[in-house]
C-alpha positions in Angstrom: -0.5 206.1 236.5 1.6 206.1 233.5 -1.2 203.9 231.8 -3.3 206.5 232.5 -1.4 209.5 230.8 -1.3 207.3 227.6 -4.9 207.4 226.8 -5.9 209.8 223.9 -8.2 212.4 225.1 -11.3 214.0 223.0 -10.9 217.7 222.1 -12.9 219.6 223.5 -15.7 221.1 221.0 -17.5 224.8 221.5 -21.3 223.5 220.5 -22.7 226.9 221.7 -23.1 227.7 218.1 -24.8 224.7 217.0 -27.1 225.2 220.2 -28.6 228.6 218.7 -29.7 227.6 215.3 -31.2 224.5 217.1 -33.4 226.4 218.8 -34.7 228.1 216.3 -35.4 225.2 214.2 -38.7 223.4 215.5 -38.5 220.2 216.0 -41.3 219.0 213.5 -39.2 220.1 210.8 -40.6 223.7 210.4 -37.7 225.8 209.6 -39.1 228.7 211.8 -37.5 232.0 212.1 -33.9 230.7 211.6 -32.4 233.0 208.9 -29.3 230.9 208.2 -31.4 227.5 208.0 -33.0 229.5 205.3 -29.8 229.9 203.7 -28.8 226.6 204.0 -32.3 224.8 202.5 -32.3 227.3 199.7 -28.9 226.7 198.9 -29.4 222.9 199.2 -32.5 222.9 196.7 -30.4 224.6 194.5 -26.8 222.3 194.5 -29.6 219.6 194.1 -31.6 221.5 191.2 -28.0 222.1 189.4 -27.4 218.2 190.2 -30.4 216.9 188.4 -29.5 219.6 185.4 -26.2 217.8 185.3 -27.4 214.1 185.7 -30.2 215.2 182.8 -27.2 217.0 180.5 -25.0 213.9 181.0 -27.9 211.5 180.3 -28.1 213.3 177.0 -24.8 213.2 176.2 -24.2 209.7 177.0 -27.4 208.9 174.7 -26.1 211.1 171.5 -22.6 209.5 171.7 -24.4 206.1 172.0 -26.3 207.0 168.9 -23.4 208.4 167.4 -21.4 205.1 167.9 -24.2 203.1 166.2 -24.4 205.2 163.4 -20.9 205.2 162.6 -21.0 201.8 163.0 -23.7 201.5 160.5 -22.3 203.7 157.9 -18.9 201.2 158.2 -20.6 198.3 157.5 -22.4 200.0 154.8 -18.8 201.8 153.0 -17.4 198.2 153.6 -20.2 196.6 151.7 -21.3 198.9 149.2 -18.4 201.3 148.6 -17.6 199.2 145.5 -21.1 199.7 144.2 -20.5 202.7 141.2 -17.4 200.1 140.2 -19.2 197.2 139.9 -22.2 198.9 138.1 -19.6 200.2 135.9 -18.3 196.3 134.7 -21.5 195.5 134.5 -21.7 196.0 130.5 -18.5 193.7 130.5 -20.4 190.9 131.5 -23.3 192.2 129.0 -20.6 192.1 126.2 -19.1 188.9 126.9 -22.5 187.2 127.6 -23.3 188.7 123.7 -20.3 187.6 122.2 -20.9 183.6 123.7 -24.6 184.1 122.5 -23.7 185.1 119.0 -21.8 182.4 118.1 -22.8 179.8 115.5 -21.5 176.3 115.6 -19.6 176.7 112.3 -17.6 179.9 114.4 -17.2 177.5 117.1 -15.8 175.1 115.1 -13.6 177.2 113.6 -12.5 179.4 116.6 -13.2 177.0 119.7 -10.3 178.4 121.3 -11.4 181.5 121.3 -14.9 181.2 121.9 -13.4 178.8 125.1 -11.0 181.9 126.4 -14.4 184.2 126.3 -16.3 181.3 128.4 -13.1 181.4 131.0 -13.3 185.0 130.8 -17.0 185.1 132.2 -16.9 182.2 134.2 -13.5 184.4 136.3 -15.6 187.3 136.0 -18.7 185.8 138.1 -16.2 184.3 140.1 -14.9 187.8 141.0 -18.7 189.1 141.1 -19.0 186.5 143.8 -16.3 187.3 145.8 -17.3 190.5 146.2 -21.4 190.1 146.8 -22.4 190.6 143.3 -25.3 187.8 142.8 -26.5 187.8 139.3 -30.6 188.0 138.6 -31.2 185.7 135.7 -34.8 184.8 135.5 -36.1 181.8 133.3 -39.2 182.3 131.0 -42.1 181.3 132.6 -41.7 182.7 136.1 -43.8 185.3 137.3 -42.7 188.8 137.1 -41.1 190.0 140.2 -41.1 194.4 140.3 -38.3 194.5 142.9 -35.9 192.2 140.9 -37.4 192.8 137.4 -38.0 195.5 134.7 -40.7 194.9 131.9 -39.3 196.3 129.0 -42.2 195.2 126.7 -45.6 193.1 127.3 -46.8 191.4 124.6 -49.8 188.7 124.4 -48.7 185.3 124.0 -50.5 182.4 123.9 -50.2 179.5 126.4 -49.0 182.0 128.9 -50.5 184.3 132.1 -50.3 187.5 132.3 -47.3 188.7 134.2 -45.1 185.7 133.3 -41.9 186.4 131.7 -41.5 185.3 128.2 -38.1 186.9 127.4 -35.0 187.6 129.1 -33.1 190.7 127.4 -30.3 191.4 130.2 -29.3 189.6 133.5 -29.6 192.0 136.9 -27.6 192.1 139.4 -27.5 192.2 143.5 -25.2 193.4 145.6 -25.3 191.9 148.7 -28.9 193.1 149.9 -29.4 195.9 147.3 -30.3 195.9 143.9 -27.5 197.0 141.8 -29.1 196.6 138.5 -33.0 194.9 137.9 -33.4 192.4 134.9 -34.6 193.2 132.0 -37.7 191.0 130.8 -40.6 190.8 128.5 -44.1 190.2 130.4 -46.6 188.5 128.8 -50.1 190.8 128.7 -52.5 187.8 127.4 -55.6 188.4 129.2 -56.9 185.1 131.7 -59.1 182.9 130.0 -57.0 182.3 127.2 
């Protein structure tokens, strides 16, 4: 008997309640005459309209701070690889100068000031060295190759025989690259000669 007083008994439940909007609801699904089943769908297509106005808000937020991420990223990269672009462009005429000064000299200067002329030579060679560090390729095109519009500028054409047209048959200034852009084209001479000559 004292088993029997230890067993936890159900509360009892008033279900009259539930038993009156059952009724009114048809058992096909029909909502019928019930007003507060009436109540209770509207109110349910509406949390579930303002629910897929959220999920559609949040889907939209999610993708604009995804593409807001990338970009940032991007524009990183890009300050990181190109933010030294207006400084490089500006030693740019060094290199133009010292590459001047080597191609001016005679051999009698060389003779006379070969330790000079040899400090100059250093001084480019550490300054390409530096270019390179830093992504700056130089564009020196050879006479003879074809004319390239993306890496090249034709200063002059002139016809000149034994050549195409649209070979280069002078180089007047080196171009540059930094990394993937074009930080300066080279400066060349096309040849105009008509073919067939």
């Amino acid at each position: 008997m004292a088993e029997e007083q230890k067993k936890p008994t159900m509360p009892e439940v008033d279900l009259s309640a539930l038993d009156d909007v059952t009724e009114q609801i048809d058992i096909t699904g029909d909502i019928g005459d019930a007003p507060e089943a009436e109540a209770v769908y509207a109110e349910l297509e509406e949390v579930r309209a303002e629910r897929d106005d959220f999920r559609d808000r949040f889907m939209r937020v999610l993708a604009d701070s995804e593409n807001m991420r990338k970009r940032g990223e991007r524009d990183r990269r890009e300050a990181e690889q190109y933010g030294g672009s207006k400084l490089a462009r500006d030693m740019l005429p060094v290199f133009d100068n010292l590459s001047r000064a080597l191609d001016s000299a005679t051999e009698e200067q060389r003779a006379v000031s070969g330790a000079l002329l040899e400090g100059v030579e250093l001084t480019m060679r550490e300054l390409l060295n530096v270019f390179k560090k830093h992504g700056i390729e130089p564009i020196m095109p050879e006479v003879g190759e074809k004319f390239d519009p993306t890496h090249h500028q034709a200063m002059f054409e002139a016809p000149l025989p034994g050549t195409r047209a649209g070979e280069i048959i002078q180089v007047t200034q080196a171009g540059f690259m930094l990394h993937e852009r074009l930080l300066r084209p080279a400066q060349v001479g096309v040849s105009s000669t008509p073919a067939g000559r």
